[in-house]
C-alpha positions in Angstrom: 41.4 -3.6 20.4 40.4 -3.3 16.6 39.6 -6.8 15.4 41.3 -8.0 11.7 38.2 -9.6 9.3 39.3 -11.3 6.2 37.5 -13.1 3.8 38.2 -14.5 0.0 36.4 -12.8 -3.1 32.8 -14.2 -4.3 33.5 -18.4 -4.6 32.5 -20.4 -8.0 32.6 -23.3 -5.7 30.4 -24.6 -3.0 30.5 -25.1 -0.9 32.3 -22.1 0.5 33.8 -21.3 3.6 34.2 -17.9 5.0 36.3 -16.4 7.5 36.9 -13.8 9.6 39.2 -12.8 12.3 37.1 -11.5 15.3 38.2 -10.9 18.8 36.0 -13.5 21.3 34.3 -11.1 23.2 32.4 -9.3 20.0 30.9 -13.2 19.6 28.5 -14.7 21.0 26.2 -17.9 20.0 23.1 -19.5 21.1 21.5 -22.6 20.7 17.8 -22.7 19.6 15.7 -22.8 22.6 13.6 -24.8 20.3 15.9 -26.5 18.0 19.4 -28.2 19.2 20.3 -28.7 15.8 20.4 -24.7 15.2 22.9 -22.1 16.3 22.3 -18.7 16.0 25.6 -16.2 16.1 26.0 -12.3 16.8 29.1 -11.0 15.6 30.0 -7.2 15.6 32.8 -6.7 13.0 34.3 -3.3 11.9 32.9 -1.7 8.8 36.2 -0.9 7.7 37.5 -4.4 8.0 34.6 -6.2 6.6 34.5 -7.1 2.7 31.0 -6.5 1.3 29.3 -8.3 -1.1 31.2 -11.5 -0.7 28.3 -13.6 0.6 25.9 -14.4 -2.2 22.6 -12.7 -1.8 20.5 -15.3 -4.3 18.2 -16.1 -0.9 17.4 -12.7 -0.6 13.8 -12.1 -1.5 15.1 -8.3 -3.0 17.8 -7.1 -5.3 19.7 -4.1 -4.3 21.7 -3.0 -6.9 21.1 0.6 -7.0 20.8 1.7 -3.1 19.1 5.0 -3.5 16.4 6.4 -1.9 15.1 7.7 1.7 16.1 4.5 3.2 19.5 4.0 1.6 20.7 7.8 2.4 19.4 7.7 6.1 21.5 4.6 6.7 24.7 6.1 4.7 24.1 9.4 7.2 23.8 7.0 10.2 27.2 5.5 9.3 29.4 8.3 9.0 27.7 11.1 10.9 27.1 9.0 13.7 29.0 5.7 13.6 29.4 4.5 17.1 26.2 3.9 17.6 25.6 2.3 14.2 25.5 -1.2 15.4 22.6 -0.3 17.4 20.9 2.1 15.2 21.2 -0.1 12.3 19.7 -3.9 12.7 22.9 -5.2 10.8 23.2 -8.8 8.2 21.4 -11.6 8.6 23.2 -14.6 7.4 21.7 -18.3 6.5 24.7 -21.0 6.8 24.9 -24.9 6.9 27.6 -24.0 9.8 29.0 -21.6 12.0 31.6 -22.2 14.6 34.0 -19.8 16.2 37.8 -21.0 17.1 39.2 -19.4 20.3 42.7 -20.6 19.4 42.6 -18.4 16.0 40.0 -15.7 16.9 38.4 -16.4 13.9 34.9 -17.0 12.8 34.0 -19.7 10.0 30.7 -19.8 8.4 29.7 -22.6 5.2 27.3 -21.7 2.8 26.1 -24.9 1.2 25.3 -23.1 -1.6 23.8 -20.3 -3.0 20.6 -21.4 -3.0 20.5 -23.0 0.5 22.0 -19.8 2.1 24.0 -16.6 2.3 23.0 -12.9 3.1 19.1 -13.4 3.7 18.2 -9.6 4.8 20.5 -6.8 5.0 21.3 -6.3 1.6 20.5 -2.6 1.7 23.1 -1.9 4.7 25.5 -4.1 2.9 25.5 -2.2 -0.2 25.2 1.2 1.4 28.9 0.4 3.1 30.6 0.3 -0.2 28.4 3.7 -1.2 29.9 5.1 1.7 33.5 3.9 1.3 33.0 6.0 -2.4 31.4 8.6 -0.9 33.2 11.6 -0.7 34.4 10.6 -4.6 30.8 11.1 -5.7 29.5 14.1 -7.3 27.6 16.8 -4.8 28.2 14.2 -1.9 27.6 15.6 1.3 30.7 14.4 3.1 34.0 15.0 3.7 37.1 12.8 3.2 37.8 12.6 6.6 34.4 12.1 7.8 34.0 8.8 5.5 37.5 7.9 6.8 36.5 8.6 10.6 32.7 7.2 10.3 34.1 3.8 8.6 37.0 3.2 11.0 34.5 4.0 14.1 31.5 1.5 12.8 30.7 -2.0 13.5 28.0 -3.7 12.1 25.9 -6.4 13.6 26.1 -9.8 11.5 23.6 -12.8 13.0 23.8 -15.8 11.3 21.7 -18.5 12.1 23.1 -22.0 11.4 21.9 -25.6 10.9 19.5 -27.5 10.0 17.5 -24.1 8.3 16.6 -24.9 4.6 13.0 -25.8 5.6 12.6 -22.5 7.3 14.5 -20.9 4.7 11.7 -19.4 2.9 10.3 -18.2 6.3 13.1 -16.9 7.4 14.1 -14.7 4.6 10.0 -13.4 4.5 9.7 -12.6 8.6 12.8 -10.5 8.2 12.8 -8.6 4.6 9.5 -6.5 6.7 10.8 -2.9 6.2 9.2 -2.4 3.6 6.6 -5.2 2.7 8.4 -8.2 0.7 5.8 -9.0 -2.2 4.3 -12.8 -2.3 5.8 -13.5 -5.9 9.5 -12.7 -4.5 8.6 -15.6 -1.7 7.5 -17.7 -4.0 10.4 -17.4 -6.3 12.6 -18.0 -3.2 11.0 -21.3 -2.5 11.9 -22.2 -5.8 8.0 -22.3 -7.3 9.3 -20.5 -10.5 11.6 -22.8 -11.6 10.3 -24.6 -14.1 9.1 -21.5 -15.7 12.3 -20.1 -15.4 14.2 -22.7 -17.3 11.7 -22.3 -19.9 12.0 -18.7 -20.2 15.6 -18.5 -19.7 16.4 -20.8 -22.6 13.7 -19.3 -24.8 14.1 -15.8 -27.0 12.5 -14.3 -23.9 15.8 -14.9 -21.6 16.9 -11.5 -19.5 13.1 -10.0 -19.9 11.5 -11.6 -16.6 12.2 -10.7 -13.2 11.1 -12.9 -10.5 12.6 -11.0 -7.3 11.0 -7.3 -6.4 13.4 -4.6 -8.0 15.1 -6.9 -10.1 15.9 -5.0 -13.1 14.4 -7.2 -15.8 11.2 -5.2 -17.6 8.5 -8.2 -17.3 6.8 -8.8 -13.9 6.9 -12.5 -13.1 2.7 -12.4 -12.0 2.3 -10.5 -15.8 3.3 -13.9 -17.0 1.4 -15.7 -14.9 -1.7 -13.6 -15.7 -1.2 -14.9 -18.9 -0.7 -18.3 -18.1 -4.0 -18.0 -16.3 -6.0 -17.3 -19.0 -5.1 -20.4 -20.7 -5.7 -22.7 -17.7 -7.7 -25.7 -18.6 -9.8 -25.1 -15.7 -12.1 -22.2 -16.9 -13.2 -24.4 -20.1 -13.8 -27.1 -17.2 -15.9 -24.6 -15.2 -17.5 -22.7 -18.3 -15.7 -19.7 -16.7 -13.8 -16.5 -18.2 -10.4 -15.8 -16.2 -11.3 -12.1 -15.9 -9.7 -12.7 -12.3 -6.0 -12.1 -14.7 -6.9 -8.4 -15.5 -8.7 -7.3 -12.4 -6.2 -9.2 -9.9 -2.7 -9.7 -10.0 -2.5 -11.1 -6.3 -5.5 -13.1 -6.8 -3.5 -14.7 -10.0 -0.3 -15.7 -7.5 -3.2 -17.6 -5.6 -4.9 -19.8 -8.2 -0.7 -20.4 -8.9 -0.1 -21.5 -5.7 -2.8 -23.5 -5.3 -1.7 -27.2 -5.7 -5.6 -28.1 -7.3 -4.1 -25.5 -10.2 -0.6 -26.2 -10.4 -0.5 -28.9 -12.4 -2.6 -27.2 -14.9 0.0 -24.5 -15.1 2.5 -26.5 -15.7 0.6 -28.5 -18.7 1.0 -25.3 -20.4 4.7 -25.8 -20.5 4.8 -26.4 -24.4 3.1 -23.2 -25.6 4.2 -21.2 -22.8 6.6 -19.3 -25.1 4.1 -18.9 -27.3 1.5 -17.7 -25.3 4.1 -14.9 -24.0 4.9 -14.0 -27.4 1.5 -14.2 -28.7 0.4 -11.4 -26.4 2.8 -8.9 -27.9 1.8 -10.5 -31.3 -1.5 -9.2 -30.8 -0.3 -6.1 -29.3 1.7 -4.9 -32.5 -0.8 -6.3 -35.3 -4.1 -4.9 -33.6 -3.8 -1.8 -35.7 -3.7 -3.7 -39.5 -7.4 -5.8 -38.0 -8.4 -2.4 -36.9 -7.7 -1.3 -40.1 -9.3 -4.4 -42.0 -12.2 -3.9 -39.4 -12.8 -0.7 -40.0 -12.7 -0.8 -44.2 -15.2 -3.8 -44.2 -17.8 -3.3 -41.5 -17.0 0.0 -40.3 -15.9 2.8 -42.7 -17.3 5.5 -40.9 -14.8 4.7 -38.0 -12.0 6.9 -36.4 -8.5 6.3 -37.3 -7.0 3.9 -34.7 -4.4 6.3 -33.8 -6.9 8.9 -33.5 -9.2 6.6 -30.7 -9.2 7.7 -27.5 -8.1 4.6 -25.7 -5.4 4.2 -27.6 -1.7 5.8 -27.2 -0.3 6.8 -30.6 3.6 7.8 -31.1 4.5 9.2 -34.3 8.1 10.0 -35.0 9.5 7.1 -33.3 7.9 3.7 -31.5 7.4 1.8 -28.1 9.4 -1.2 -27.2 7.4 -3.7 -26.2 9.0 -5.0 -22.7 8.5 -9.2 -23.0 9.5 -9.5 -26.4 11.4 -5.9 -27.3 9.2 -5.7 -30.1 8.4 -2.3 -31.6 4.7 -0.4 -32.0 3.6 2.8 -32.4 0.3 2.2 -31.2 0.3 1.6 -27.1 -3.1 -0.6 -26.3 -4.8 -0.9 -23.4 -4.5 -4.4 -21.8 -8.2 -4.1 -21.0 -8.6 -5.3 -24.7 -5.4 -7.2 -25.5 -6.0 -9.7 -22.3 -9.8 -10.5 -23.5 -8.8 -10.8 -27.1 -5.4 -13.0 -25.9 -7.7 -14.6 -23.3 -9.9 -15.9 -26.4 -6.8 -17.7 -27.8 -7.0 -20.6 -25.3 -9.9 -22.3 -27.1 -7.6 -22.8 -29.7 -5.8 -25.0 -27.1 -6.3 -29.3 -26.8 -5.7 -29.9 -23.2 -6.6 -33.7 -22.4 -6.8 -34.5 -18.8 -3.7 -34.9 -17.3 -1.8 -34.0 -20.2 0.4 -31.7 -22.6 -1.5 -28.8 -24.3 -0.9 -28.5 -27.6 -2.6 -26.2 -30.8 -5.4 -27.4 -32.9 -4.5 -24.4 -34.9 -1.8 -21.9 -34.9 -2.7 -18.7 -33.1 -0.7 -16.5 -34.9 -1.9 -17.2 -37.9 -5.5 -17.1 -36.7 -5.4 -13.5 -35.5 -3.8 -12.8 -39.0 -6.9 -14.3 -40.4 -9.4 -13.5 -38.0 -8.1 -10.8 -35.8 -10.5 -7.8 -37.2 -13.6 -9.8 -35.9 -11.9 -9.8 -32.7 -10.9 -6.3 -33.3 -14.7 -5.4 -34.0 -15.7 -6.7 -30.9 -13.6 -4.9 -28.7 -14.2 -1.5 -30.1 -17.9 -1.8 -30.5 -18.0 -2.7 -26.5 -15.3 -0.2 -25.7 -17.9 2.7 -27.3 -20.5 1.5 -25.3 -18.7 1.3 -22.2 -17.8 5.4 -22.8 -14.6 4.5 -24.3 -13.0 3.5 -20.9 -10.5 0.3 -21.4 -10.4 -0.9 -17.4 -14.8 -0.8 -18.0 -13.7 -3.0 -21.3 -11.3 -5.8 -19.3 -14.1 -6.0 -16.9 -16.7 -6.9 -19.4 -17.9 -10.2 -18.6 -20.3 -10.3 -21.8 -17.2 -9.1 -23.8 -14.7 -11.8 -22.5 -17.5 -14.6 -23.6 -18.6 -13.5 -27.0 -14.8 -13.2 -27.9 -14.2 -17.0 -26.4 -17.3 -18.1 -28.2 -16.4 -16.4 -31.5 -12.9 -18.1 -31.5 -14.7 -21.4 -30.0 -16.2 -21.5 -33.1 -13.9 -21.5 -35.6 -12.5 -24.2 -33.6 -15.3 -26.2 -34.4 -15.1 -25.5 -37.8 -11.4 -26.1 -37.9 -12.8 -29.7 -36.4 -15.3 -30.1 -38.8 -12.5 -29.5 -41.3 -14.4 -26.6 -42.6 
């Protein structure tokens, strides 16, 4: 007996109710051995039947929007060369609802999603967008299937959906990690599903930076959320307190995400939140003016020097120019970020963080690299030639990180002084 799904297109409103039709014997439900106030439900519904992409996927620690690849192509084969055993072969949807109940009278399966934040498709999003590949498939150039075999394959398949119900938005984030284990779901994508980005996000998103950052893993956006927070780090109030350099945001990405979520450092992020713009705009500031204080470096203290595009650590493009990804600025000179994030990192002591409060500038950095970039220049290159010339030896200089701060540190003082 074929079963009849429906459901309505992609709700503006929640929350949102969908539905299906679904003969009683394909559902079953459970209640948590653990847990009476959670349900879990396994439906099998026909692939032909059931609408993809309805469900909102915002839980989802990964975006899917291109499913190519190994994986993606094994499932699509799975489907249509061998479709009555793809609800076994394949592990299915896995759906996070405030409710789920099944009415024998109407056949038909109801499941509310509160909203998308507090639920919808949690793992599976591969396998749900591979069903719409394959409904296209045989329209697709060089695809290796018939019109009949995508026809056959898609009226043959079921696919598994288990939604778990309930009281589930505490074990939300957990959920959606345990699961998303095919291949490894990255810390920061967790992180931004348990909604420890958001205030960085509505600063970003509302700044001339909007579109460039993504926080989940193969978003599209160009700008790694943990490149920001590296940055971030280096202005933290808590390396001036410690009479530390934050080398730790070059050589460590992950251990970055841990100093972030560590509640003795989080408030110290977010007292950043009035120059965090800047700070993200400053590093490509540096990036595209590096070559006029080489330049300026290189007339006044050292003439006999090599033409910056002509320096081996650097990455020079003639006829046209890179785009720089956080702020789509243009360069022709690529730098290393073993000497933009000591020179950036420098830039902090420009910073007045009071305890417990806003930072703000004492002096505007822009400006300050204008005026005193070539020293910082200097600095850099002289410690780049003797470190061979290698820019990862350069970003791992501790003696380099700390006469840059100190050099900067001073002009502070005499911006104090009122010198």
């Amino acid at each position: 007996m074929a079963s009849l799904a429906f459901a309505d297109a992609l709700p503006t409103a929640f929350p949102h109710t969908y539905r299906f039709r679904v003969p009683q014997e394909w559902v079953r439900s459970i209640v948590d051995p653990h847990d009476p106030n959670i349900t879990i439900h396994h439906v099998y519904i026909p692939v032909a039947e059931f609408k993809r992409e309805m469900l909102p996927d915002d839980i989802n620690p990964r975006s899917h929007e291109e499913p190519t690849g190994r994986i993606p192509d094994a499932i699509e084969r799975s489907l249509i060369e061998n479709p009555k055993e793809f609800h076994l072969l394949n592990r299915g949807e896995l759906i996070l609802a405030q409710g789920c109940k099944y009415d024998n009278h109407t056949k038909t399966l109801e499941i509310t999603i509160a909203s998308p934040d507090e639920g919808g498709l949690a793992d599976g999003g591969t396998t749900d967008r591979v069903i719409n590949r394959a409904q296209n498939a045989s329209s697709r150039k060089k695809s290796p299937f018939t019109d009949d075999q995508v026809k056959e394959g898609l009226e043959a398949a079921f696919v598994h959906l288990e939604v778990i119900s309930g009281d589930v938005r505490e074990k939300l984030v957990r959920l959606a990690g345990a699961r998303n284990t095919s291949t490894q779901v990255k810390e920061f994508a967790l992180e931004n599903l348990g909604g420890g980005f958001d205030w960085l996000k509505a600063l970003i998103e509302k700044s001339p930076l909007k579109g460039r950052v993504r926080y989940r893993e193969n978003d599209p956006e160009d700008v790694d959320i943990r490149t920001v927070l590296a940055l971030l780090t280096m202005f933290h109030r808590n390396w001036n307190e410690s009479g530390k350099d934050p080398l730790v945001a070059y050589t460590s990405k992950g251990g970055v995400l841990n100093y972030y979520r560590d509640s003795e450092w989080l408030d110290g992020y977010k007292f950043l939140s009035p120059v965090v713009i800047n700070v993200l705009q400053l590093y490509d500031f540096i990036h595209t003016n590096f070559s006029e204080q080489y330049e300026i470096y290189n007339r006044e203290v050292n003439n006999a020097g090599s033409k910056f595009g002509r320096r081996r650590e650097v990455t020079y493009k003639g006829g046209s120019a890179f785009r720089l990804p956080m702020t789509g600025e243009e360069t022709k000179y690529l730098i290393p970020d073993g000497w933009l994030y000591p020179v950036l990192a420098s830039m902090r002591m420009l910073l007045d963080q009071p305890s417990n409060k806003s930072a703000d500038w004492v002096a505007d950095p822009f400006e300050y690299f204008k005026n005193h970039g070539s020293e910082l220049v200097g600095i850099v290159v002289e410690q780049s030639q003797a470190l061979g010339y290698n820019p990862q030896a350069v970003g791992k200089s501790r003696p380099l990180w700390s006469n840059l701060r100190k050099t900067v540190e001073l002009e502070r003082m005499k911006i104090g002084a009122g010198g």
